[in-house]
C-alpha positions, 0 to 999 in steps of 0.5 A, a space after each residue: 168135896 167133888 161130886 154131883 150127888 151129895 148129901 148136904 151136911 157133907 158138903 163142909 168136908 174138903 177131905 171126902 172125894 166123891 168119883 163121880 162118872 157116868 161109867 162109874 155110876 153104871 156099873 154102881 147100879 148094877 152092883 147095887 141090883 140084888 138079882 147080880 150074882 156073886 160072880 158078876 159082883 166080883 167083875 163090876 166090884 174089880 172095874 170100879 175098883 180100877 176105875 176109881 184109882 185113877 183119882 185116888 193116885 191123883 197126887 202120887 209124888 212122882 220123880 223124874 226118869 231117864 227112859 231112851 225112846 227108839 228116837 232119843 233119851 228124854 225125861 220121863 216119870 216114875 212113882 217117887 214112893 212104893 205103894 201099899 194097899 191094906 185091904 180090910 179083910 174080908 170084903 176089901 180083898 174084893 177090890 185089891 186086883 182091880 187096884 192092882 191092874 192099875 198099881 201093878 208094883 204095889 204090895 198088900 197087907 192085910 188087916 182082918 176085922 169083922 163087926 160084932 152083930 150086937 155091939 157094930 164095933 170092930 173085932 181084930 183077928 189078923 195084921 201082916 204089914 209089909 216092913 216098911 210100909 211106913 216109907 210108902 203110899 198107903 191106900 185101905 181099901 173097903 166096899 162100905 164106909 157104914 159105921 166107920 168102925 172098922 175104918 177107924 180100926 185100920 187107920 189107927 193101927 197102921 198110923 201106930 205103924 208109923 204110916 203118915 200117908 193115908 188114903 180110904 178107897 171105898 165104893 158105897 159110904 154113909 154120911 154117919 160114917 164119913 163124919 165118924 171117920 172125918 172126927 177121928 182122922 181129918 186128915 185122911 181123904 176118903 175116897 168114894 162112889 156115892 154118899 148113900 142115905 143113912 144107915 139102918 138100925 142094924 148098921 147098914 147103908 141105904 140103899 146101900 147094896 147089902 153085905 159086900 163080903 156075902 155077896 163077893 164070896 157068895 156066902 
C-alpha cells in the first residue's frame, strides 16, 4: 500500500493503493465541503477521477507499434488489451468521463445496484456488459467503498463473466469495507484517494462526503 494517510490496520494489505497527491487531496477537500454544489461536485468528482487513472493504468500491458515521425519509422507503444470500464450505477457513472478523458478507446458497461436502507446489502436491477469483455482490462468504478456490498456485488459477477483482470477505482473508502472486500477478493487492487475513518451505524463513511449519487445528480 502507497500512501501518507493511512489507517493502521490497513497497512498488511499490499492490494490497497492509495493515490496520494497534493493536487488530489485539494480537490478531495473540496469535494468533501457540503457547501459545493451539485454542479461543481460533478467537475471535481471528473479531475480526480482523471487524475487518479494515471496510477490505475499504471501496469496496463502494453505491445510494441511502428509509428512514422516526420523524421523517420521507430517503435512506439500502444495498449496490449481494450479497456472496460464497469461503472456501479448510479454514482460510479459520475466518474466514467473523467477516466475516459484519459482512456478515450475504452468501452462502459454497466451494473445497477442500489443499497437497501434496512439490510446495507446490495439490490441488482440492471447488467449490459460488452461481449467480450473478459478479453479486456477492467476497471469498476465507484465514489465510496463503505460496506463493500455493492463492491463485492460487481466483482463476483463479472468474475462469473469470465473477467480475471481486475481493478476498483474508487475516490473515498472505509477500512471496514476495504477488508470486507480485500476477504472476499484479495486479489483485486483497490485503488483509492483516502482511507477515511470508519463507518457510521447507518453505513456511512466518516467523514466521509455523504451520499456520491445525491450529490452528483442533486437529488
Amino acid at each position: 500500500m502507497r500512501s501518507g494517510n493511512l489507517c493502521p490496520d490497513m497497512s498488511e494489505l499490499s492490494n490497497v493503493i492509495v493515490v496520494d497527491h497534493p493536487i488530489i487531496r485539494t480537490k478531495l477537500s473540496e469535494l468533501r465541503d457540503y457547501t459545493t454544489d451539485h454542479r461543481e461536485f460533478r467537475d471535481l468528482l471528473d479531475e480526480i477521477a482523471m487524475l487518479m487513472t494515471y496510477e490505475v493504468t499504471r501496469d496496463f500491458p502494453t505491445r510494441p507499434k511502428i509509428v512514422r515521425t516526420p523524421m523517420e519509422q521507430t517503435t512506439g507503444y500502444e495498449l496490449a488489451r481494450k479497456v472496460t470500464l464497469v461503472p456501479v450505477l448510479r454514482a460510479g457513472l459520475g466518474m466514467s468521463d473523467g477516466v475516459l478523458a484519459i482512456l478515450t478507446d475504452a468501452r462502459i458497461g454497466h451494473l445497477g445496484l442500489y443499497r437497501n436502507e434496512t439490510t446495507l446489502e446490495p439490490v441488482p436491477y440492471y447488467q449490459k456488459l460488452p461481449g467480450d469483455i473478459a478479453d479486456t482490462e477492467v476497471m469498476v468504478i465507484d465514489p465510496m467503498l463503505a460496506t463493500g456490498g455493492s463492491a463485492l456485488a460487481a466483482i463476483t459477477y463479472l468474475k462469473k463473466a469470465g473477467v480475471t483482470n481486475l481493478r476498483f477505482m474508487c475516490l473515498v473508502a472505509a477500512p471496514e469495507g476495504i477488508q470486507a472486500l480485500h476477504h472476499v477478493h484479495p486479489d483485486v487492487p483497490i485503488y483509492c484517494a483516502a482511507i477515511d475513518r470508519e463507518l457510521n451505524d447507518k453505513g456511512y463513511i466518516m467523514p466521509g462526503l455523504g451520499d456520491a449519487g445525491d450529490r452528483v445528480f442533486g437529488t
